[in-house]
N, C-alpha and C positions, 0 to 999 in steps of 0.2 A: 526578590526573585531567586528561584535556585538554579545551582551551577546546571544543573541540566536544562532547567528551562531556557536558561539563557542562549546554551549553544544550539537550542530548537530552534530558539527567534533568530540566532544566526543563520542556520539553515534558509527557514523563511526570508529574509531579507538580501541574502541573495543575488537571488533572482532579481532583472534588473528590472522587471514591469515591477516588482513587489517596491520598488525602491528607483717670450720665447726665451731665452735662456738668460737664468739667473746667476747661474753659480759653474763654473767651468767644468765642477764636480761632475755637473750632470749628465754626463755623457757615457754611452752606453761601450760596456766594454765586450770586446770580438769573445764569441761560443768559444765556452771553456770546456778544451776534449776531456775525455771521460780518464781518469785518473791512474797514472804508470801502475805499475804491479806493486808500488808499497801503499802505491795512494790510498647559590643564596635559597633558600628554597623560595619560590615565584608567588607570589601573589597570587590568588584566586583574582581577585578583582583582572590584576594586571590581564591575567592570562587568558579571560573573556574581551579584554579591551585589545588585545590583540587579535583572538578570534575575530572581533567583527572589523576590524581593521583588513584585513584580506579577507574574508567574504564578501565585504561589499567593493574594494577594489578589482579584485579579480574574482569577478563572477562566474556560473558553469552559462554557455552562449546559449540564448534564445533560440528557437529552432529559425527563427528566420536567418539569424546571424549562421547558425549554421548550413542554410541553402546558398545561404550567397558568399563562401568562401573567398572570392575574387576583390571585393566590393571594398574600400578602405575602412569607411567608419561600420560597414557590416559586420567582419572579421575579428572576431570574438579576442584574440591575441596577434600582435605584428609579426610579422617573420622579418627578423632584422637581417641586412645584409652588409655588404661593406663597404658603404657607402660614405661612411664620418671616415675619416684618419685614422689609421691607426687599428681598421675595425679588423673585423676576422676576415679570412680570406672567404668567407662561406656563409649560407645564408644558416640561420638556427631557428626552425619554425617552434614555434609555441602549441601543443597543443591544449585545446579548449578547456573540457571539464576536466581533463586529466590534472591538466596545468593548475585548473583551480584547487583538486584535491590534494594533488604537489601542497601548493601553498600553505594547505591550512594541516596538512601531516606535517611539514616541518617548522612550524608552528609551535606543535604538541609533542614533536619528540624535544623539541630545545628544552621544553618546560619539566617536561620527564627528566632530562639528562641533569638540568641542573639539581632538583631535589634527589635526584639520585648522588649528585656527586655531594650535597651534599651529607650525605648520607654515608660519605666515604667511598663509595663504588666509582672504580676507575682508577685506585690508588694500587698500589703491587701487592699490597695483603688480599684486597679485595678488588682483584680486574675483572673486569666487562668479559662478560662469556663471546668472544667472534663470529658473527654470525649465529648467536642465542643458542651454540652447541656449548651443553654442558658435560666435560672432561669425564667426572665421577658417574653422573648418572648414564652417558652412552656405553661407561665400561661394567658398569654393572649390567648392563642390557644384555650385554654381549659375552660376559661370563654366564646368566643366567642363561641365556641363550644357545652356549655354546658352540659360539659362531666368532667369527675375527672379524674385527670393524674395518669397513668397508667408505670410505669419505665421502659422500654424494656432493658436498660442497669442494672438493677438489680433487674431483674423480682421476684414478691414474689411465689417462687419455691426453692427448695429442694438446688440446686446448691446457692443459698444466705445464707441459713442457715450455708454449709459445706460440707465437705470431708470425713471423716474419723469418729469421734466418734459424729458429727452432720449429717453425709452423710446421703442418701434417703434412705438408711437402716438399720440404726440405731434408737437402739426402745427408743432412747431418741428424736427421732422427728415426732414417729409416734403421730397422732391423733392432729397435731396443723393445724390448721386453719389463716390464713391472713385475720385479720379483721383491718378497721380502725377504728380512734376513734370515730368516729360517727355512730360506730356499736356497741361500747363497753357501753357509756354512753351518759346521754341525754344533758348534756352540756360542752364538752371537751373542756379546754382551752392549750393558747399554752403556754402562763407565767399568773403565778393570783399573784399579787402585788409583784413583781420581783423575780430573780431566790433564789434558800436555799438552804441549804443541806440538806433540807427535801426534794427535789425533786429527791434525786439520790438515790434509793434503788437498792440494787443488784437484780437479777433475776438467773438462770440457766444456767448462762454463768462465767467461770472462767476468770473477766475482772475487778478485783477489783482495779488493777492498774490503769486503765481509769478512773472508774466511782470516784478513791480518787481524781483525776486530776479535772474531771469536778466539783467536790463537792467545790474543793479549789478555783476552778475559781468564783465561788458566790462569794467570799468575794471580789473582783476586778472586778465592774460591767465596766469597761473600757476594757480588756483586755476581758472578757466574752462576750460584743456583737460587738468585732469585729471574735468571734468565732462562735458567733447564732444572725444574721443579727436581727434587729428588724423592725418591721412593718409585724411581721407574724401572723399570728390567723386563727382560723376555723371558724369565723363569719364575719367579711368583706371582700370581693374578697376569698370566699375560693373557692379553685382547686384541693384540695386534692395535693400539692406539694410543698416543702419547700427547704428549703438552708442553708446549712453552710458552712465554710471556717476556711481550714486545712491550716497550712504549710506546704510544701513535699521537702526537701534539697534543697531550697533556694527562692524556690517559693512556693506562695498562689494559693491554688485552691479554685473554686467556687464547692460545689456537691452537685448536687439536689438528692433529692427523694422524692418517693408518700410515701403516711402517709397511706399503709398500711404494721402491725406490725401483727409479729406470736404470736399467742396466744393458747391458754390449759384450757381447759374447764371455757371459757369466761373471761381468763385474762390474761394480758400480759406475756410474756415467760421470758422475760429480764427484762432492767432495765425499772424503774416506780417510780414514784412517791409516797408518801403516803398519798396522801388525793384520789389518783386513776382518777383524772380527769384531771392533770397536765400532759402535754407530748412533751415539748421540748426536756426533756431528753432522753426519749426513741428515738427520732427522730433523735439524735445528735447520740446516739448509730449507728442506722440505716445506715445514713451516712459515720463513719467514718468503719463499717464494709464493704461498698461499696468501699471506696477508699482502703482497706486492701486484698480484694478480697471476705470475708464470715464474718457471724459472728462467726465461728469458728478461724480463723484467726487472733482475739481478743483474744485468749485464753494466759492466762502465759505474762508476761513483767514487766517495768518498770515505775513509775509513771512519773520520770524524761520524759522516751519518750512520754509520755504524752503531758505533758509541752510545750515540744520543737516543737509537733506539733500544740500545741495550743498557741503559743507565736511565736515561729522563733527563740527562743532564745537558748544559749549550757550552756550545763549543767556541773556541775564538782562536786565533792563528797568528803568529809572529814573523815576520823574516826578520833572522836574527841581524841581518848586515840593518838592520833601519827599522831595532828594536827600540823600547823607549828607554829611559835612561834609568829606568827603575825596573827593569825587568826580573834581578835579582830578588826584590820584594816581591812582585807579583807570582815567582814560581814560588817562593815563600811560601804566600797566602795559599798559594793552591795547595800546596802540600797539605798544609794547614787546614783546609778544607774538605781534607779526601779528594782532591778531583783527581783525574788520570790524565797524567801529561806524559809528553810524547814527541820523539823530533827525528828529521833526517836528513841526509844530506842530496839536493837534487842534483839529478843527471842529467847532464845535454845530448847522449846519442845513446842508444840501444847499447852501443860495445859495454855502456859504466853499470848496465844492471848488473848486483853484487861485487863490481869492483872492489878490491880492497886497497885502501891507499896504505901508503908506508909506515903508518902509525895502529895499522891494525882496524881500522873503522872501515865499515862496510855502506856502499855507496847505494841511492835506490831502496835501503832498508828502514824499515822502524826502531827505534828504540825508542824502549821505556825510561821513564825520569825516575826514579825511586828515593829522592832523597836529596836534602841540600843543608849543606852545613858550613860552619866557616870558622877555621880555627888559627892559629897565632905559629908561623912560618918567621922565622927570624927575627923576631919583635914588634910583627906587623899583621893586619887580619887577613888571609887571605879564605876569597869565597870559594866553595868546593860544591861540584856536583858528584850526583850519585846516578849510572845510567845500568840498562842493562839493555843487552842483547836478547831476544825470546826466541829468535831462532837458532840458536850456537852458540859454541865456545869460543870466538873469536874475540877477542879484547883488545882496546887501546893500552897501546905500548909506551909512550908519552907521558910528559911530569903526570907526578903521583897516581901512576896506574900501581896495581901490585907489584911489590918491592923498587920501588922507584926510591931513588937517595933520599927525593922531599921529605919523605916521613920521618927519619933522621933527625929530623929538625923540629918535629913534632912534641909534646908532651906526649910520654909515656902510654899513660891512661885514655888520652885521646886516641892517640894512637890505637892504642886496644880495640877501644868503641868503632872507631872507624872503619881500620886496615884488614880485610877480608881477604886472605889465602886462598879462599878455595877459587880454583877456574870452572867458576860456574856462568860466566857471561857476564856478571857484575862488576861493576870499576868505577874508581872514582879519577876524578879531571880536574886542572881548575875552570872558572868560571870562564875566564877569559880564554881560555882553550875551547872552553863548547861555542862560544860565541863568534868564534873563528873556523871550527870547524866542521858543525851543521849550520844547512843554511834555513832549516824550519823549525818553529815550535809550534805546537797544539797541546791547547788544554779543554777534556772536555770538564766541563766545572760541574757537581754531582746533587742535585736536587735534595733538601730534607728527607724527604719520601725514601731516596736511597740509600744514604746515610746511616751507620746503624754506631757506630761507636760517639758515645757524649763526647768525647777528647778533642773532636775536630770542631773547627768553628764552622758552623753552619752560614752558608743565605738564607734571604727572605727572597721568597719566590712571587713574583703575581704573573697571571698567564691570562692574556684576552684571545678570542678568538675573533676571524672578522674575516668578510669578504669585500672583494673590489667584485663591482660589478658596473657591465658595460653600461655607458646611459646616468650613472647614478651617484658611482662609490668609485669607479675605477678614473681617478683623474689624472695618473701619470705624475712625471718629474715634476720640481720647479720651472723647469722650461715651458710645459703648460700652463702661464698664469690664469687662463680661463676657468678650467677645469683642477687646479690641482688642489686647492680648496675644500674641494668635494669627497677628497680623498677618507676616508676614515681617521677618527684624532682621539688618542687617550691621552688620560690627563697624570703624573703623577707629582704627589706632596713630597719634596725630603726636606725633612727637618732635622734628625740628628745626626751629627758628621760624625766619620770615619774617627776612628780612636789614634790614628795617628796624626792626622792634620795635616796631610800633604799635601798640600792644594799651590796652587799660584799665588805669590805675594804672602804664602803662609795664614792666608785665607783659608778657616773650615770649609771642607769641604767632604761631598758623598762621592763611593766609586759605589757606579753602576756599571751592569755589562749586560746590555740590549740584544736580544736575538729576535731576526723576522725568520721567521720558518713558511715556505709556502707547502701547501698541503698535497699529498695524493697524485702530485705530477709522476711520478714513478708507474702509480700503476694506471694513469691514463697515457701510456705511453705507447699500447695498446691501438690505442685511438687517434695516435699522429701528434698528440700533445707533448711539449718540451716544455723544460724549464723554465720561467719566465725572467727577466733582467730586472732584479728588487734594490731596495733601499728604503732609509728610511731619514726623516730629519727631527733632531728636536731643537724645538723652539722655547725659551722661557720666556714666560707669562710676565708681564710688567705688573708692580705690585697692584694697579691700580683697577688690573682687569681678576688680580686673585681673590679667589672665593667665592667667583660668576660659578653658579651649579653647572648648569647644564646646555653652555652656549657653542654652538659648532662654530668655528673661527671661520670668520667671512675671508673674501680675498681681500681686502684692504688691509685684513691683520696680516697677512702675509707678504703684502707690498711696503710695509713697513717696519718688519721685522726681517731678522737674519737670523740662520740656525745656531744656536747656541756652539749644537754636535752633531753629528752626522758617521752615516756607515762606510764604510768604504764604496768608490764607485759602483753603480748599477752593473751588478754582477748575475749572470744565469746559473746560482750555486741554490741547495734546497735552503739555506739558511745563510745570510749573512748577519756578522755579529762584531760590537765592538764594545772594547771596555773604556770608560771617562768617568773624571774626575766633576764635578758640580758644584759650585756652590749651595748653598739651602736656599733653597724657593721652588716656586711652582713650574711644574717645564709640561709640554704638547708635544706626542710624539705623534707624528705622523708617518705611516709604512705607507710604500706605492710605487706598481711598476714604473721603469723609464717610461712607454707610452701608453697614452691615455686608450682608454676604451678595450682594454683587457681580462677579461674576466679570472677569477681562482680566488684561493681561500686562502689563508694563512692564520698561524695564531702567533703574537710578539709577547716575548716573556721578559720581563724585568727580571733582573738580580739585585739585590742590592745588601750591604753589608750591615745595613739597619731596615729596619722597616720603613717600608713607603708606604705612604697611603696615594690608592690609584680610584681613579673611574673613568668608564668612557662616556666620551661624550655622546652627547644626541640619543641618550639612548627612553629621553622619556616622551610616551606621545601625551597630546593636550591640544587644548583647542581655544581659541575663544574668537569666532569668526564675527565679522560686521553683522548687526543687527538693527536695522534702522525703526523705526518707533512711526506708526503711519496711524493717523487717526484722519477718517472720511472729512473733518472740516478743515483740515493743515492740505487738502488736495485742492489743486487752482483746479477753473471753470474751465481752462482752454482742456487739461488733462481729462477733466471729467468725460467731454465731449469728443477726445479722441478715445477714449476705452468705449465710450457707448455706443459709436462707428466700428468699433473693431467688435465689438465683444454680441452686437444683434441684440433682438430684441429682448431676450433672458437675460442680458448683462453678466454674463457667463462666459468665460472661455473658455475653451475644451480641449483639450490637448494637443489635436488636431488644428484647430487654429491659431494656438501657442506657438506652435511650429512652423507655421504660413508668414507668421504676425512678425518674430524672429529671423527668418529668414531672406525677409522682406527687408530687414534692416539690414541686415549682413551686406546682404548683395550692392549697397550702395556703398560701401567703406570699401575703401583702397587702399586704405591702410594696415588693414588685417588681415591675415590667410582664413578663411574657412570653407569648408563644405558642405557646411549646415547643420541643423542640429538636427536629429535625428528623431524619432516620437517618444523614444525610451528617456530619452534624455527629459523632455516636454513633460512626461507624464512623473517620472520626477522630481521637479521640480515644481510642479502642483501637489504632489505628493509630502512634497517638505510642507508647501504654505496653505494647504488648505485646510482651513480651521475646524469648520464645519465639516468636514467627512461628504460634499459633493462630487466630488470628483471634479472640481472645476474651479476656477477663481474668480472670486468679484474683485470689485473694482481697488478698494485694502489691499488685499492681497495681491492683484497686478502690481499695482503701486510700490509694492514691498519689496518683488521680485524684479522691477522695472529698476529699484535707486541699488539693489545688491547686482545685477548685468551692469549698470554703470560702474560699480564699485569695482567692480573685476574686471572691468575693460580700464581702468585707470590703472589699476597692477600692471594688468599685461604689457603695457605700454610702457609702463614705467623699467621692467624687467626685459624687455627686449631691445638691448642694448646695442645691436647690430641695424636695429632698426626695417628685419628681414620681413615683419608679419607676423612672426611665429617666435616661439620662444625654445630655447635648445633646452633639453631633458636637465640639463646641469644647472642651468638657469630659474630651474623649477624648485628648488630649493629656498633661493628667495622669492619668488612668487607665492610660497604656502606661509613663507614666515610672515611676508605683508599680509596675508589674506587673513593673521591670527594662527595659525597651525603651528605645532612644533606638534615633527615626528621623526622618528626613529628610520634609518639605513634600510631596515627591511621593507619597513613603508613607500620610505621612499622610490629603492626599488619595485616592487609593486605599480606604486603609479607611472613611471615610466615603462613596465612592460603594457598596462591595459591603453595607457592616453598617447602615447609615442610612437610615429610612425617609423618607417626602416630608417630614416634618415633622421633615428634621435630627434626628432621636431615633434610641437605641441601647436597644435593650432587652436584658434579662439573656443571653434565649438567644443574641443578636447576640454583645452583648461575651464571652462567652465561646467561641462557635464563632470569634470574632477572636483572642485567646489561644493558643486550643491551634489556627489554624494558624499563627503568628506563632512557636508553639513550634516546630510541626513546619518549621518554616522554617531556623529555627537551626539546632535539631540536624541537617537535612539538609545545610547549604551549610559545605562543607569552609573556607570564609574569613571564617566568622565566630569571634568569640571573645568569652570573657566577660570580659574583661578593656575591653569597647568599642573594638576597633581593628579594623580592618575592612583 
């Protein structure tokens, strides 16, 4: 069959006539304020077998379903409310066909994105156009044109400033004006003899976190203009439109905008320059408040996130007072790597911003790491940092700053190499001095992709993306042993250790540094949405369950296991991240908010200093459901005699009496929740078993569909561990594994939005109208097989 026909018959099919606390760790830690002023290509097969995987889950509603909007099993999608633990404060209605085309658009763009990436697109040579605006071709428009680009995706109006204490009525934005810079002054440039951190002055916006970000990016003019493209200006080809390029969880965007900036009685509102005629920086503001959704949206963060969107690279953080005892080696390795480290000393009252203590160090600031070396001090090795200041001249006065006696005692040569004259903000300390006298380190560690000189040792990067989703995926801490299970699990291999063998007991061993990033809270923030409290745990795989392909760990693997390693506590930061040491074997990393039933997105990126081999689990669907074998003489006489009472004189049952016939049963069980089956459901389920094309079932075929309602009424039972009647949406998981199903996170969710009432529950007639079409699923899709390959 051909790829198009197939997604025809998906169309066609459709339609539904057509068819508590483990670990002390766990504990959520108090809203972190927003940060002081330093702060594969896809398978065609697969790709239809997904297709019909949401077409027939979430269908577009029959019109009856959609007259009777009120009705429970009428109502095309649940509107969930907050009713489980944990849930949202608010109800999120589903809607019907929309909902369905939702599904199966995101679907076809995952399958696009990934031949696209791999195709290189989304990497910094080659970034994703932002909203499909192509930089070269709107400039040529508009030269051709000659006309000045005008941003229809982030028009200069009220909604780009903000929401709330930026919003169109707020008297902090009354009386600004959109002017560009060729309204401002009479010769604006876009860089005058390369970028400084004199170019990044703050303005009216609470974003000191960025602008220390772009300030430290001057000093690494490599890694700055793969951030602010060069060949821009407002004197050759100008268009009034410019470009920069972000990372966003794992890919590079391209994001233009017009260079017109709000201004306040004829001067810039934000960031600027200080010579006033410099405006890359403002421009780079502009941008990444577009990719963010406002300049509001910028308001409160971290510098680190900065970074990470200005590099690609994850970040990880030290308090030096309860540093590890190898911390030495590990700024080492980062140097070694290219990453950009970074440290400062924190303040306890408002009075210590820019204090200067007695040694010359500046309190509340950033400094850069630039170097670590360690050379032979009176017959002995002593370790030596390298920092600098990026805002000033001010320098540590303290052993072995410039002209300090230490050096004296130096070789000659070394000395030379080393000992640096100029006051230019750079000095070197000893180890043991920095470790005493900032109380923080950051390192953000610099992706392949950004890397450009052979001389540094690179990582090996892998990055999954993944959502928690209520109902499904989103199972919370170890403190939910119910539900925590359910949570999302990748898997990764380390086989070759670290070339230095530092491990425990002098056991080889791998350093990984695990980052969970959660997605796009920033610019839903818009929307009343905050950060969520993440974490993650890994677990290694006992030798005896290694080499399992494709098994989601049940909760008894988790009541019997302990985390190997783990993040630091459940924290509301965009990334939390840590670096550990492993032995070789197989380990399950599992990410997940503190509490269950929380929706968002994240993507957790491995480092590791050798190659790992990773996959995530659950990610393949397959089927091979109960099939009972009924032949008309293996049927007893009493059975005969009850189908030929039910079924009339044609020995025929009709959808309609299918319905009657079932529901007659129901109502006598007390042990089950149902509401009954409904005709859609009936006429599916003759639709799976009737052989002959009648529309109806003989006496076989009841018989068939009569021992598979038993078969699924032993599941249900079996899976409803509370013993409530109904079985909870997380529970559903092994109800499709008994039934023969393995499927995939998005599947899964899927059947809990179409089968799950507000209160996350499955009732009998639910999970079984999910069955028989999860059957009629298989035996329709020509690429599935019972064998689980897909």
């Amino acid at each position: 069959m051909l790829i198009a026909d197939k997604w025809q018959l998906i169309s066609n099919l459709a339609h539904p006539a057509a068819t508590r606390s483990l670990e002390s760790q766990c504990k959520a830690v108090p809203t972190v304020p927003a940060a002081p002023a330093v702060a594969s290509a896809s398978c065609p097969r697969l790709s239809v077998h997904l297709g019909y995987v949401f077409a027939l889950l979430v269908p577009p509603p029959s019109r009856a379903q959609r007259a009777a909007p009120g009705s429970s099993r009428a109502c095309y999608l649940p509107t969930f409310t907050s009713s489980c633990p944990g849930g949202n404060d608010r109800a999120v209605p589903h809607a019907g066909r929309a909902g369905w085309r939702a599904g199966m658009s995101r679907v076809a763009a995952r399958l696009c994105q990934e031949r696209a990436a791999t195709e290189g697109l989304g990497s910094n040579r080659n970034a994703i156009k932002y909203l499909k605006q192509d930089y070269e071709a709107l400039k040529q428009q508009c030269l051709q044109a000659g006309t000045l680009f005008k941003d229809e995706e982030f028009p200069a109006c009220p909604s780009a400033l903000g929401y709330r204490d930026l919003g169109p009525y707020s008297f902090k934005t009354q009386g600004i004006i959109w002017k560009r810079p060729t309204e401002l002054c009479a010769n604006p440039q876009f860089i005058i003899g390369g970028a400084t951190r004199t170019d990044v002055c703050q303005g009216e916006l609470g974003d000191c976190w960025l602008l220390a970000a772009i300030a430290s990016l001057t000093l690494n003019p490599d890694i700055l203009f793969r951030v602010v493209p060069k060949a821009q200006s407002f004197q050759k080809d100008y268009a009034g439109i410019f470009h920069f390029q972000f990372w966003q969880y794992g890919e590079w965007m391209d994001v233009v905008v017009d260079d017109r900036l709000p201004t306040k009685n004829g001067k810039l509102l934000f960031v600027h320059s200080e010579e006033g005629n410099e405006f890359w920086s403002a421009l780079l503001e502009k941008a990444y408040a577009k990719l963010n959704g406002s300049y509001e949206a910028l308001t409160g963060g971290s510098t680190m996130e900065a970074f990470e969107d200005f590099t690609g690279g994850i970040s990880e953080s030290y308090e030096l007072r309860r540093a590890p005892s190898n911390l030495y080696q590990i700024i080492l390795k980062a140097l070694r790597a290219g990453s950009l480290l970074g440290c400062s000393i924190d303040i306890t009252t408002a009075a210590e911003i820019e204090a200067i203590t007695s040694l010359k160090l500046v309190k509340g600031h950033a400094y850069s790491i630039t170097g670590a070396e360690e050379v032979y001090y009176r017959g002995r090795p002593e370790k030596l940092m390298r920092l600098r200041n990026p805002w000033g001249e001010v320098e540590w006065t303290g052993a072995w700053s410039d002209n300090a006696p230490e050096w004296n005692y130096v070789d000659p040569k070394q000395k030379e190499a080393l000992d640096k004259q100029v006051d230019d903000g750079e000095f070197w300390m000893a180890f043991s001095d920095f470790q005493r006298q900032f109380t923080r380190l950051e390192i953000c560690n610099l992706t392949p992709d950004t890397l450009t000189s052979n001389e540094v040792n690179k990582w090996d990067l892998t990055l999954f993306n993944g959502q928690w989703r209520r109902g499904s995926t989103a199972g919370g801490c170890q403190n939910y042993q119910a539900t925590y299970w359910t949570n999302p699990q990748f898997k990764i291999r380390l086989d070759e250790p670290d070339d230095d063998h530092e491990g425990s007991l002098n056991e080889p061993c791998c350093t990984v540094l695990v980052g969970l990033m959660q997605k796009n809270r920033r610019r839903q923030k818009k929307m009343g949405e905050s950060l969520l409290s993440i974490g993650y745990s890994i677990y290694q795989i006992p030798q005896e369950l290694e080499n399992n392909t494709d098994i989601h760990a049940n909760r008894a693997f988790f009541a019997r296991n302990q985390p190997a390693a783990r993040s630091d506590p459940y924290v509301n930061l965009r990334e939390v991240s840590s670096r550990m040491k492993l032995p070789r074997g197989e380990y399950l990393i599992v990410p997940s908010t503190f509490e269950p039933y929380k929706n968002g997105e994240f993507c957790l990126r491995v480092f590791s200093e050798k190659q790992a081999k990773t996959q995530v689990i659950g990610d393949v669907v397959a089927a091979k459901p109960y099939e009972p074998h009924v032949d008309n003489k293996d049927i007893d006489d009493e059975f005969k005699t009850l189908f030929q009472k039910l079924s009339g004189e044609d020995c025929e049952v009709t959808a309609n009496e299918l319905q009657t016939i079932l529901n007659r049963v129901l109502a006598k069980r007390k042990d089950i929740k149902s509401d009954g089956f409904n005709i859609n459901t009936c006429r599916e389920m003759i639709s799976l078993l009737d052989t002959n094309g009648t529309g109806t079932l003989g006496l076989v075929e009841f018989k068939t569909l009569w021992m598979k309602i038993q078969k699924y009424l032993a599941i249900y039972k079996k899976v409803d561990s509370d013993y409530s009647g109904t079985i909870d949406s997380h529970e559903m998981r092994n109800a499709l594994r008994e039934a023969g199903f393995t499927l995939n996170d998005q599947v899964q969710h899927s059947i809990v939005i179409r089968y799950a009432c507000s209160k996350l529950t499955i009732d009998f007639n639910g999970f079984v109208a999910c069955m028989i079409r999860l059957e009629t699923l298989f035996s329709k899709c020509p690429c599935s097989s019972a064998n689980g390959s897909s």
